[in-house]
KEKE-3310 file (N, C-alpha, C; in steps of 0.2 Angstrom, whole numbers, plus 5000, padded with zeros to 4 digits):
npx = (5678:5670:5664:5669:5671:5669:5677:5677:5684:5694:5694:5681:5666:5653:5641:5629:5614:5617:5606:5602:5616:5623:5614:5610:5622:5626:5638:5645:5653:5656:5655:5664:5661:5667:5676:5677:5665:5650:5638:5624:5612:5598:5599:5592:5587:5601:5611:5604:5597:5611:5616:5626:5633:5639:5646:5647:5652:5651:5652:5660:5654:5645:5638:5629:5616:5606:5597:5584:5584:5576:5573:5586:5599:5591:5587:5600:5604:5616:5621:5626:5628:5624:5628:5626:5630:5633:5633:5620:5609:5595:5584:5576:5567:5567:5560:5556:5570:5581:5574:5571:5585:5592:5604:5605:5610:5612:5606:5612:5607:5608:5615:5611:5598:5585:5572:5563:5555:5547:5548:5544:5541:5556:5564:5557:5558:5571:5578:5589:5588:5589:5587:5580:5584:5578:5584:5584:5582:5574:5562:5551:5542:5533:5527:5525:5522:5523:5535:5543:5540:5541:5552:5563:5569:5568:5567:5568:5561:5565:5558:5557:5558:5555:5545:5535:5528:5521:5518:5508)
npy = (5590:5579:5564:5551:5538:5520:5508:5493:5483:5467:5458:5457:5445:5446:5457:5468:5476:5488:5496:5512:5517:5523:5535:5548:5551:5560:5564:5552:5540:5525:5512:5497:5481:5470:5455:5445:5442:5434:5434:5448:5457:5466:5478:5491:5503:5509:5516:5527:5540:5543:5550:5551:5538:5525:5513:5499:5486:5469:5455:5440:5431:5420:5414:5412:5424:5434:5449:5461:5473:5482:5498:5501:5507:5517:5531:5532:5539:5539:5526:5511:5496:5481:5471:5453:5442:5425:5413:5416:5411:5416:5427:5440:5452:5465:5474:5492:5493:5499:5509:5525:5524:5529:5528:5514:5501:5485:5470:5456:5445:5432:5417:5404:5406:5402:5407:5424:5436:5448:5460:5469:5488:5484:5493:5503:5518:5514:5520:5515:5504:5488:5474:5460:5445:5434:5422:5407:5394:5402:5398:5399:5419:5429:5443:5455:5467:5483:5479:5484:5498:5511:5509:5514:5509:5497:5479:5464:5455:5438:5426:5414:5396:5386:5389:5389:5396:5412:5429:5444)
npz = (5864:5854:5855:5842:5838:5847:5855:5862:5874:5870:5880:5884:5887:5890:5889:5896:5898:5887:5885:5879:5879:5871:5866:5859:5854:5845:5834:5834:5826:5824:5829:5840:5845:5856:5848:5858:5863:5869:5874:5874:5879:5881:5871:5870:5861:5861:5852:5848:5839:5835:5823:5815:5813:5806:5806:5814:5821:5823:5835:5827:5828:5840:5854:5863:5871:5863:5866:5866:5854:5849:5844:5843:5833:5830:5821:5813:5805:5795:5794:5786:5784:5793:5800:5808:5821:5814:5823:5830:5836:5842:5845:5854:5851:5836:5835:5828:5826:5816:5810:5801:5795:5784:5776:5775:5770:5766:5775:5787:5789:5806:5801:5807:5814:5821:5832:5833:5839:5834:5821:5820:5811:5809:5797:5794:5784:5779:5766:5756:5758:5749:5746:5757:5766:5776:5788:5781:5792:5801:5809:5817:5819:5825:5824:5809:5806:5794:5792:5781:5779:5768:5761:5749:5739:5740:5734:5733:5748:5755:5762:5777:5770:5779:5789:5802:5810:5805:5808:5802)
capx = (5679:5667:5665:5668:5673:5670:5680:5679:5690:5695:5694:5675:5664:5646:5636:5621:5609:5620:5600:5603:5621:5629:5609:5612:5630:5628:5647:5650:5656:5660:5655:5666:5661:5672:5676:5678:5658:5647:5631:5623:5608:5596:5602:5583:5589:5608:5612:5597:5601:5618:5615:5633:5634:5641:5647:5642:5656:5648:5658:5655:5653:5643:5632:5626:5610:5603:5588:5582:5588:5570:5577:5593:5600:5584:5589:5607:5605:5622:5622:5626:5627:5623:5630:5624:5635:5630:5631:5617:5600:5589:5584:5567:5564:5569:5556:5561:5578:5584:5570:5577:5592:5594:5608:5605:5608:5612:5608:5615:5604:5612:5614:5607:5594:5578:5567:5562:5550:5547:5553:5538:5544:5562:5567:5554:5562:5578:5577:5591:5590:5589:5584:5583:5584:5576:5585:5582:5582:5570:5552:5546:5542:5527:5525:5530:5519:5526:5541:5549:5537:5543:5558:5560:5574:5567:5568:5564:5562:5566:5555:5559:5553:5553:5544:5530:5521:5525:5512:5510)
capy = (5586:5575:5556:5548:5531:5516:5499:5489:5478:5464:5453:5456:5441:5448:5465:5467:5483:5493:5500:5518:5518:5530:5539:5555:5552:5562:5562:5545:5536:5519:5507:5490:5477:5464:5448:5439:5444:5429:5435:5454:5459:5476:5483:5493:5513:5509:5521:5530:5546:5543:5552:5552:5531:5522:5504:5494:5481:5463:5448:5434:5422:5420:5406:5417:5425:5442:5449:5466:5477:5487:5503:5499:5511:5522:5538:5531:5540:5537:5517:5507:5489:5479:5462:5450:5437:5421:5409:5419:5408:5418:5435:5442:5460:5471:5482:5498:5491:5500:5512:5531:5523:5530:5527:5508:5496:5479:5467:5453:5442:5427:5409:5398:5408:5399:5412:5430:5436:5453:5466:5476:5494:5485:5494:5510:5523:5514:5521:5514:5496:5484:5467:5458:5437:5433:5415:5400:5391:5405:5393:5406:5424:5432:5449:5459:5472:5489:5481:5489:5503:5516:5508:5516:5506:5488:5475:5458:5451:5432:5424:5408:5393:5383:5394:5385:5402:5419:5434:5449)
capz = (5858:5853:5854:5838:5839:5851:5852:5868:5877:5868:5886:5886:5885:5888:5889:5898:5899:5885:5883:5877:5882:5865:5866:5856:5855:5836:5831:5834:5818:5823:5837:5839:5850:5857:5845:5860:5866:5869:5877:5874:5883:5884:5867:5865:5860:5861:5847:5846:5838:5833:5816:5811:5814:5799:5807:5817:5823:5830:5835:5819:5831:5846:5852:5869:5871:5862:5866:5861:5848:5850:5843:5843:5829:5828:5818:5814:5796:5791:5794:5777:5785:5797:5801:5814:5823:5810:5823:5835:5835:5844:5845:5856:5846:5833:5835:5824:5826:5810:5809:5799:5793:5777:5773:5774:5760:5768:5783:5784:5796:5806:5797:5809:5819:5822:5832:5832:5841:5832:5816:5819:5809:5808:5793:5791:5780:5773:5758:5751:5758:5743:5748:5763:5769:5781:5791:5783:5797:5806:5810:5820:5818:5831:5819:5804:5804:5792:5794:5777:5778:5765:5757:5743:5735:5741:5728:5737:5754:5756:5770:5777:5767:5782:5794:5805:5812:5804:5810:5799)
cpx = (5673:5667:5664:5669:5674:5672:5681:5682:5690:5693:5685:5672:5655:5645:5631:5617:5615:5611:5602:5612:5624:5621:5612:5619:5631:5633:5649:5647:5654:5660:5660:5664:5665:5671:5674:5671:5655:5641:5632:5614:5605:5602:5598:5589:5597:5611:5608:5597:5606:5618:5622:5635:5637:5643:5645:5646:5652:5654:5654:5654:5651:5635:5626:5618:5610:5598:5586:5588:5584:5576:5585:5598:5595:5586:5596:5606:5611:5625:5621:5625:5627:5621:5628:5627:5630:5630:5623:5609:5594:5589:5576:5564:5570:5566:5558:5566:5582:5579:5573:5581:5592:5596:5609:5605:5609:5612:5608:5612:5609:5610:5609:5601:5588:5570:5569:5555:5547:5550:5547:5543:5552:5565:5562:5557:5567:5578:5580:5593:5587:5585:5584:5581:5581:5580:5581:5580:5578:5563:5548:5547:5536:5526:5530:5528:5522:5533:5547:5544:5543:5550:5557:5562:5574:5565:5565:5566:5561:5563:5556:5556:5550:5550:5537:5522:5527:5517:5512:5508)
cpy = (5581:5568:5554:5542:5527:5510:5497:5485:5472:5455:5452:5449:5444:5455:5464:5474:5488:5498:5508:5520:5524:5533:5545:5556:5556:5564:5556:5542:5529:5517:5498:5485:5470:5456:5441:5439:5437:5431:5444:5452:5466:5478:5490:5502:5513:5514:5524:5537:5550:5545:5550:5541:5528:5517:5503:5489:5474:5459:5445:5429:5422:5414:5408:5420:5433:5442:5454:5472:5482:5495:5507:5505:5515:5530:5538:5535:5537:5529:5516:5500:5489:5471:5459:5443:5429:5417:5409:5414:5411:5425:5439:5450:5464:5477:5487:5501:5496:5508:5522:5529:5523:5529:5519:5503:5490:5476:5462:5448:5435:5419:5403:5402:5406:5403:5418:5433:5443:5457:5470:5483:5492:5489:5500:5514:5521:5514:5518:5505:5493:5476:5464:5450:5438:5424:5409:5394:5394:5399:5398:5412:5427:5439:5453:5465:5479:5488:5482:5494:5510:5514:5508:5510:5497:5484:5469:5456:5445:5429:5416:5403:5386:5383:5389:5391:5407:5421:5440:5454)
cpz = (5858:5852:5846:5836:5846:5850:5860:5868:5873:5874:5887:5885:5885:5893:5892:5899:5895:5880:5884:5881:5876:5863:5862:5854:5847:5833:5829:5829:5815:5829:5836:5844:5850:5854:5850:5865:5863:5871:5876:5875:5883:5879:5866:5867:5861:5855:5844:5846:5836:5825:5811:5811:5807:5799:5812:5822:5826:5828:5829:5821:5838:5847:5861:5867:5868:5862:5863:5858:5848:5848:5844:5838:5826:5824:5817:5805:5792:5791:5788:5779:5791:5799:5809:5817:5818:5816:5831:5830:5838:5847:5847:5851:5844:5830:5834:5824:5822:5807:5809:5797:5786:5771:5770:5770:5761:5774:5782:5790:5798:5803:5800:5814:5818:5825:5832:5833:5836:5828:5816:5816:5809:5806:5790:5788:5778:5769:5754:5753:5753:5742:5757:5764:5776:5784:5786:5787:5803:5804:5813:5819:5821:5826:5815:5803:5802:5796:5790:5775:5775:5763:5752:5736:5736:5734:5732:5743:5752:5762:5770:5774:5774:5791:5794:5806:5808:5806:5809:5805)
residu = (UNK:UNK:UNK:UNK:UNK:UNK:UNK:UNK:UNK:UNK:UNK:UNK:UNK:UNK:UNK:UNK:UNK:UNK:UNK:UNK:UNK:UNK:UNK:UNK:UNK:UNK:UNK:UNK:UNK:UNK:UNK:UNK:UNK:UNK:UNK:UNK:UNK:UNK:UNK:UNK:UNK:UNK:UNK:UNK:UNK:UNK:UNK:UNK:UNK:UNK:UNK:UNK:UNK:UNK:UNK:UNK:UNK:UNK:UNK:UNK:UNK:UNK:UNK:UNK:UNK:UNK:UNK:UNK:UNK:UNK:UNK:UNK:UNK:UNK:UNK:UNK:UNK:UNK:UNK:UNK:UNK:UNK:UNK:UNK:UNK:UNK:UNK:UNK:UNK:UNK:UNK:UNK:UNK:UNK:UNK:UNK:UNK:UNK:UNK:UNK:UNK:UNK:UNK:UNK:UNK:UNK:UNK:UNK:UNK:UNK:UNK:UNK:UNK:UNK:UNK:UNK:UNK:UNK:UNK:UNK:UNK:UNK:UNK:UNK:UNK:UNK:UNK:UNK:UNK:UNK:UNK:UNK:UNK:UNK:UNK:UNK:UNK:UNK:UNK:UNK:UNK:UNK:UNK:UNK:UNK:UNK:UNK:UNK:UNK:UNK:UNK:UNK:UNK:UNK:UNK:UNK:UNK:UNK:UNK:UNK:UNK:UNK:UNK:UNK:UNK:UNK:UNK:UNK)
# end
């Protein structure tokens, strides 16, 4: 049978190296991550593959560290969202984070997060993503280069207004 749904333990508090941990897993549906999750670490290729994907699960609340996302849901086609714990301030790459997802039509980045090292090719091919915000409260951003390369369906990006360095 195939794997189609993941929800982890409820007791977890932090993840570390789930780098390419559901790789290929092309069945699976529906990943949940633990609400009661405070630090995640080494997300890069975590779902890379996952065609059939379609949520996503984060805690809504985390004040821990996250680092990279580096092709985190890379050819997830079937992703429509993607929520990011609002109280998460920093985040080292999202390097083509989101890169194929087809299906994608909203991200929902976190409220207070101040850096970002990289969205290089975030968002290449989401044809059906629509808009996107970028943090208010982002000041820094190190590069954006072709990072809604081929979005058919983009209407407006919003970039920080109180942003110190940004680097296309």
């Amino acid at each position: 049978a195939a794997l189609i749904s993941i929800t982890m333990p409820t007791s977890m508090t932090a993840l570390q190296l789930l780098s390419s941990t559901f790789y290929g897993c092309t069945s699976l549906i529906s990943l949940t991550l633990p609400a009661s999750l405070d630090a995640l670490t080494g997300m890069s290729n975590m779902c890379y593959n996952c065609y059939a994907l379609v949520t996503c699960t984060m805690p809504t609340s985390m004040t821990g560290a996250f680092t990279s996302f580096a092709s985190a849901f890379y050819n997830c086609y079937s992703l429509i969202s993607l929520v990011f714990p609002a109280t998460l301030n920093s985040l080292t790459t999202m390097a083509n984070m989101c890169q194929n997802c087809y299906s994608l039509k909203t991200v929902t980045m976190p409220t207070s997060m101040t850096a970002l090292a990289t969205l290089s090719s975030a968002f290449n091919f989401c044809e059906d993503l629509v808009g996107l915000v970028l943090p208010a409260t982002l000041n820094s951003l190190t590069t954006m280069a072709n990072m809604c390369q081929s979005c058919r369906s983009l209407v407006s990006v919003t970039l920080p207004t109180s942003a110190t360095s940004l680097t296309a």
